[in-house]
MIDO-315498 format. One record per residue: x, y, z of N, C-alpha, C, O in turn; residue in one letter. Coordinates in steps of 0.1 Angstrom, whole numbers, plus 5000, padded with zeros to 4 digits. Layout:
BEGIN
XYZXYZXYZXYZA;...
% end
This chain:
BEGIN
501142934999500143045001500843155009501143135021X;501043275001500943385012500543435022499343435020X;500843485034499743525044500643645044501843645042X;499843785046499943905052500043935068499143875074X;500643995074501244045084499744075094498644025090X;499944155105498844255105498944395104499844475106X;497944415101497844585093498144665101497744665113X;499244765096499844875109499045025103499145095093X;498345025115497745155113498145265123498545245134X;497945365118498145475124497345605130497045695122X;497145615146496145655150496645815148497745865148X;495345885148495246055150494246135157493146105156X;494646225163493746305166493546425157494246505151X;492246405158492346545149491946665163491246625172X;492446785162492046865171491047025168491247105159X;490147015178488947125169489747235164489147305156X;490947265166491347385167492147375148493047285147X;491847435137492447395128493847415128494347495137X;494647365120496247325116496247465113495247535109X;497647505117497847635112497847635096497547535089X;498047745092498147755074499647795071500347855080X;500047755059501947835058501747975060500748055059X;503147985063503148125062504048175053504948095048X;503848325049504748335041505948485049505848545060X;506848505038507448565048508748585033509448515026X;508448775037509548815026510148975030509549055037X;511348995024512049075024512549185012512449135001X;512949305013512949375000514049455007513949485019X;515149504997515849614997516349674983516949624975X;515749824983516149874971516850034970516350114977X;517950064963517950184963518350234951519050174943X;517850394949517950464936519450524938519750554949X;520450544927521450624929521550704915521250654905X;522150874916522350934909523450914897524650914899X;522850904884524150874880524350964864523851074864X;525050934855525250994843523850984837523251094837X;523550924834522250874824521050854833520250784828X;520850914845519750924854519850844867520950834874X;518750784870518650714879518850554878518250484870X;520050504889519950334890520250254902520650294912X;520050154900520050054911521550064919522450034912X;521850104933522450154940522549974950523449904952X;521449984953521649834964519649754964518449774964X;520449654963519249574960519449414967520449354969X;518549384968518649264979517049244979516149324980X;517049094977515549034982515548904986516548824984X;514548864993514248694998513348695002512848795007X;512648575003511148535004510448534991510848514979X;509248564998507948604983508048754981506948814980X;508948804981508748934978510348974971511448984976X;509948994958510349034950510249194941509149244942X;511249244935511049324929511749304914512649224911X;510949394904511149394888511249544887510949644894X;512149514874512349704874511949754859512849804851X;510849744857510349844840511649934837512449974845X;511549944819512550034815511750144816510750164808X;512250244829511950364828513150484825514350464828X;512550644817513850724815513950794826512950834832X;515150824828515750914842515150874854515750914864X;514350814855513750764872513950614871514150554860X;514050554883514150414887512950354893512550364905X;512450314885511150194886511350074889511749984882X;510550074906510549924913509149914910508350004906X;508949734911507749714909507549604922508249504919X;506849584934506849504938505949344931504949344923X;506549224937505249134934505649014948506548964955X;504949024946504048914962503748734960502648674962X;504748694956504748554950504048464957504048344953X;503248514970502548444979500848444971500048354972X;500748544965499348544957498648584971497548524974X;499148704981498248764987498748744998499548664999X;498148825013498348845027497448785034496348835032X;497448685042497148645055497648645067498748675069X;496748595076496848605091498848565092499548495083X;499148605100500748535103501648565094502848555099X;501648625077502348655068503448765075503148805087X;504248805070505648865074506348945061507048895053X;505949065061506449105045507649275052507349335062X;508549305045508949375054510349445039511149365032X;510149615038510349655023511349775033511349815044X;511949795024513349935027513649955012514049875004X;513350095010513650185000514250304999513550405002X;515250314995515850484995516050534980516450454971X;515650664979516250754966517650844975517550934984X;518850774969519950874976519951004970519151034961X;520651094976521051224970520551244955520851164947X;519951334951519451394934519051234930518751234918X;518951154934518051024928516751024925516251104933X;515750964916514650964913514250784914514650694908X;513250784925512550614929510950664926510350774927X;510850534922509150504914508950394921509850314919X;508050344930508050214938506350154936505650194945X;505650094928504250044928504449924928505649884930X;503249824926503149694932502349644915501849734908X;502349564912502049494901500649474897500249484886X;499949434910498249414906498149464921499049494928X;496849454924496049484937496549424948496549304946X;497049464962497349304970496449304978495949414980X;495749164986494649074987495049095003496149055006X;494249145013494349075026493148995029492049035032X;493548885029492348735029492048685047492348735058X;491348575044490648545058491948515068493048465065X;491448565081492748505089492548455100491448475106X;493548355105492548255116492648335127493348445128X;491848265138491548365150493048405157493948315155X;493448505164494848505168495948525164496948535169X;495548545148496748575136496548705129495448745124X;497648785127497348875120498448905114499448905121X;498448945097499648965088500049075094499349115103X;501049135092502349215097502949255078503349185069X;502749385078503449475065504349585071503849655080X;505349615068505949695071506849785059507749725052X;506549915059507449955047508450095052507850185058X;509750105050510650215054510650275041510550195031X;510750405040511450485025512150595030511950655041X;513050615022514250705025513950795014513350755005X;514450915014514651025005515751125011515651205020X;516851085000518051245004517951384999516951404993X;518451454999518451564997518351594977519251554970X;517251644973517251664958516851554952516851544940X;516451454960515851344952514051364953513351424961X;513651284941512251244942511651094946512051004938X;511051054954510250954960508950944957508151034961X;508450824948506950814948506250694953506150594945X;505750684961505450504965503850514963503050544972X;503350494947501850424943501850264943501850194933X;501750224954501150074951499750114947499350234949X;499050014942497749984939497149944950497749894959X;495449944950494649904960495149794968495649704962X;494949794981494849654989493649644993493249744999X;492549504990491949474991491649385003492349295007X;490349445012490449375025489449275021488649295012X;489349175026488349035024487748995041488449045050X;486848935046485948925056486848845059487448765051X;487048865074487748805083489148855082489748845092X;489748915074491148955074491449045086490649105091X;492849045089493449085102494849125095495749035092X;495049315094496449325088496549415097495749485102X;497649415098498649565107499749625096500749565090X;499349745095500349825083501149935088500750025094X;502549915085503350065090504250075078504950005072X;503850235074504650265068505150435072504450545075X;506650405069507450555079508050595066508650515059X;507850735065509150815054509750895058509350975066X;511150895053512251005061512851065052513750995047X;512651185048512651315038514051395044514051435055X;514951405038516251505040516251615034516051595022X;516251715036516251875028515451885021514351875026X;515451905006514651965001513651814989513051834978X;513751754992513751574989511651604990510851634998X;511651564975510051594971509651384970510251284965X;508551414975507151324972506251304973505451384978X;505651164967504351154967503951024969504350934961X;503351014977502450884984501050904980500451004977X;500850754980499550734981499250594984499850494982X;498250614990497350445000495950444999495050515004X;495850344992494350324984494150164989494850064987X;492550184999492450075004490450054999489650144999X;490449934996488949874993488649785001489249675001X;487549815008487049745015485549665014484549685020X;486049565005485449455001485249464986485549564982X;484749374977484749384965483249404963482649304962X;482449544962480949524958480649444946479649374946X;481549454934480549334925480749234928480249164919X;481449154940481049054942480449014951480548904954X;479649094957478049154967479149104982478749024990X;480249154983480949154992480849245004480849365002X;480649185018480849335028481849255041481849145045X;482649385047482849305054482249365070482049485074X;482149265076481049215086481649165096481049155107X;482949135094484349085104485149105099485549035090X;485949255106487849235101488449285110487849315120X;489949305111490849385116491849465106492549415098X;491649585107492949695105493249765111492349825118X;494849795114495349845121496749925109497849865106X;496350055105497250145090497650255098496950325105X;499350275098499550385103500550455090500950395081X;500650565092501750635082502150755088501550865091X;503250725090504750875097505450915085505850845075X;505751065087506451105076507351175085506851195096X;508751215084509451255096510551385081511051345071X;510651485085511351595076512851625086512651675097X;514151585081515251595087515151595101515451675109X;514551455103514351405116513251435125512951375135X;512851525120511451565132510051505122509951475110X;509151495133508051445126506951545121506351615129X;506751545108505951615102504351575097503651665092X;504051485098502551445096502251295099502851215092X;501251235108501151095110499351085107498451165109X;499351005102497850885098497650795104498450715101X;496750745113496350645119494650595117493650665118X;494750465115493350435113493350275118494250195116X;492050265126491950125132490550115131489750185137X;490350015123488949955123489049795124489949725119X;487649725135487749615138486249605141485449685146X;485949445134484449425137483749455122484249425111X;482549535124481649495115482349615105481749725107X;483049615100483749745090482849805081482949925078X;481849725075480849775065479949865073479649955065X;479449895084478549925093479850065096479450175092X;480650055100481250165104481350265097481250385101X;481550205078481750325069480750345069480750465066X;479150295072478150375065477850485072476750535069X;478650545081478150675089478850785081479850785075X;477650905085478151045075479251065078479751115068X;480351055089481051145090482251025092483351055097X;481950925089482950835086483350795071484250845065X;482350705065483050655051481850685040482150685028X;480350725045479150815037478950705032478350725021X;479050545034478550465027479450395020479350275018X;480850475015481550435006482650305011483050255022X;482750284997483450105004485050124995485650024992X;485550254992487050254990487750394994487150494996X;488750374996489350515005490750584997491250474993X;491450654994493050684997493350794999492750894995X;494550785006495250905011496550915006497450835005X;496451065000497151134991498351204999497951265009X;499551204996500451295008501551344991501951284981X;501651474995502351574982503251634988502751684998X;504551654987505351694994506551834981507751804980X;506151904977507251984967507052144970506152204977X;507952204964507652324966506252394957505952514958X;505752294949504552354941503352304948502252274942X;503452304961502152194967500852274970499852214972X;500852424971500252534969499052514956497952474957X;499852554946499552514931498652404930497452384927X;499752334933499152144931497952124936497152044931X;497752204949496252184958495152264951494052224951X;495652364946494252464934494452384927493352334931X;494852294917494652234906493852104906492952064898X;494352034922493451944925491951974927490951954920X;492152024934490252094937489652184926488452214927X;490352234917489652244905489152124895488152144889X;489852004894489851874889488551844894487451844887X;488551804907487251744911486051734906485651844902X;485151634904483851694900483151744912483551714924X;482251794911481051904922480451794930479951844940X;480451624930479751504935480951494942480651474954X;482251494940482951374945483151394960482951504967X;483551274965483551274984485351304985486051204988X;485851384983487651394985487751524989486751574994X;488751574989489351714996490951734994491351614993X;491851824994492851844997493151975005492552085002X;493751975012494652065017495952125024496552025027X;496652235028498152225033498052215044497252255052X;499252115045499752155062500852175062501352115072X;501852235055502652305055502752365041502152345031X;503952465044504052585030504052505014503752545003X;504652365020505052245006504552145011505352055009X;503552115018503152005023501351995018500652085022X;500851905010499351865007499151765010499951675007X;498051745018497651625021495951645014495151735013X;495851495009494551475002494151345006494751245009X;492451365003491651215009490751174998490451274991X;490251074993489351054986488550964988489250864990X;487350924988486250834984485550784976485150864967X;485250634974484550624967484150494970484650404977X;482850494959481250374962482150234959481650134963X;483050224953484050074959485450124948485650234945X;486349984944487750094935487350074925488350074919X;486550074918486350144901486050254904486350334895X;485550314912484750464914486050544920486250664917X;486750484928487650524934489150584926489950674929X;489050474913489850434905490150604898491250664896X;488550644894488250734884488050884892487450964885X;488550914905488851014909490351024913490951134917X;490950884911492450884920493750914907494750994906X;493050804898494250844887494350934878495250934869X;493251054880493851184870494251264881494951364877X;494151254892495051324904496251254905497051344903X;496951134908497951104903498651114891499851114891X;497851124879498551164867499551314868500751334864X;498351394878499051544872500151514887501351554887X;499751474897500851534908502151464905503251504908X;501851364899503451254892504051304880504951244874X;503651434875504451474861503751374853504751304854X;502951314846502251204838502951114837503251074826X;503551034856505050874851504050814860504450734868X;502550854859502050704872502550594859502650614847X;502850474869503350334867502450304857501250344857X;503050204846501950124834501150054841499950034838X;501850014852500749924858499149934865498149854867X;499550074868498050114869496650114859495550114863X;497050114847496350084836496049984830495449964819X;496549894840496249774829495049714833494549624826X;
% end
């Protein structure tokens, strides 16, 4: 007859404080270079969850970011460097919407994006919406550095919360900055920090009028004059947006709307015309 030992067990504490969550943590380097047949990949380098794909596009160089993490939380580490060198043309968007999700107390994701532009190149950085979710905690910086006569166009489209999914948020943290700096000096900065009940903050007139999606449009060419009559003729007589100059080639534009489908449908016939008609396929799908 067999006999068994005695049972080796193994004691635990569990502690109130929950287990951290992984984190994730990625890197990007991309650059456009001038060449016979247009624009191409000059330097490239990645690691982590952050990857880039490059669509066959003509004469411009199309990055596409993707976020193999399936989204931003508390503690994530994501961190992007982009240059269009000299007479180069860079297209930089992101693949689907990115997600900033719940984050635990004490944590907060960390985004950080550099873009470079040389002299006679074009730069466009359209990611698609980032989606804030209740409880999220993100800190965003993103800096561009323009050399001579080096045209672009930015844009930052954020939703805050998903209304068809009777979403609000009620607890968050953001902390979104954006510098643009022209042969070294600084030429226009964006700062926005909201924390706490975020749905409540937009509903004031002279903050979000209710509206639960936002972006900011930044136009940088010598037609930015033009570009800004054509915008505000576009508009419909309802919409919550505006543009105007702050410098001779400089437009800056804002838009609103009742969450991103609404947002969607004021943002991309204004990107259509200020991008020459190359917004990213990805936006359409």
């Amino acid at each position: 007859m067999q006999t068994r030992g005695p049972a080796i067990t193994i004691e635990s504490k569990i502690s109130a404080v929950r287990a951290k969550q992984p984190r994730a943590e990625g890197a990007a380097r991309v650059s456009a270079r001038r060449g016979a047949g247009g624009s191409r990949i000059g330097d490239l380098r990645m690691s982590g969850a952050l990857k880039l794909l490059f669509p066959q596009s003509r004469g411009v160089l199309q990055a596409m970011l993707v976020n193999s993490a399936g989204g931003i939380t508390g503690g994530d580490r994501f961190r992007l460097e982009a240059e269009a060198e000299a007479g180069a043309a860079l297209s930089l968007t992101t693949q689907a919407a990115e997600r900033a999700y719940r984050a635990q107390p004490g944590e907060c994701a960390d985004v950080s994006v550099r873009l470079k532009a040389g002299a006679g190149a074009v730069l466009h950085w359209l990611p698609q919406e980032t989606i804030l979710f209740q409880a999220c905690a993100l800190r965003r910086r993103l800096r561009v550095e323009l050399e001579g006569d080096a045209r672009l166009l930015l844009c930052e489209p954020l939703v805050f919360g998903r209304t068809a999914m009777g979403e609000k948020l009620t607890d968050g943290w953001l902390s979104d900055r954006v510098e643009l700096f022209r042969d070294g000096q600084r030429a226009f900065t964006d700062a926005t920090r909201l924390e706490g009940d975020i749905s409540a903050q937009l509903a004031g007139p002279a903050t979000g009028a209710g509206c639960r999606a936002s972006a900011l449009v930044v136009y940088v060419g010598a037609d930015a004059e033009h570009q800004r009559d054509a915008l505000r003729d576009a508009l419909p007589e309802d919409a919550l947006a505006g543009a105007s100059l702050i410098a001779e080639d400089m437009m800056v534009a804002r838009f609103l709307g009742p969450d991103g489908f609404g947002l969607r449908r004021l943002l991309m016939p204004a990107l259509d015309r200020l991008s020459g008609n190359t917004l990213p396929r990805s936006w359409r799908l």
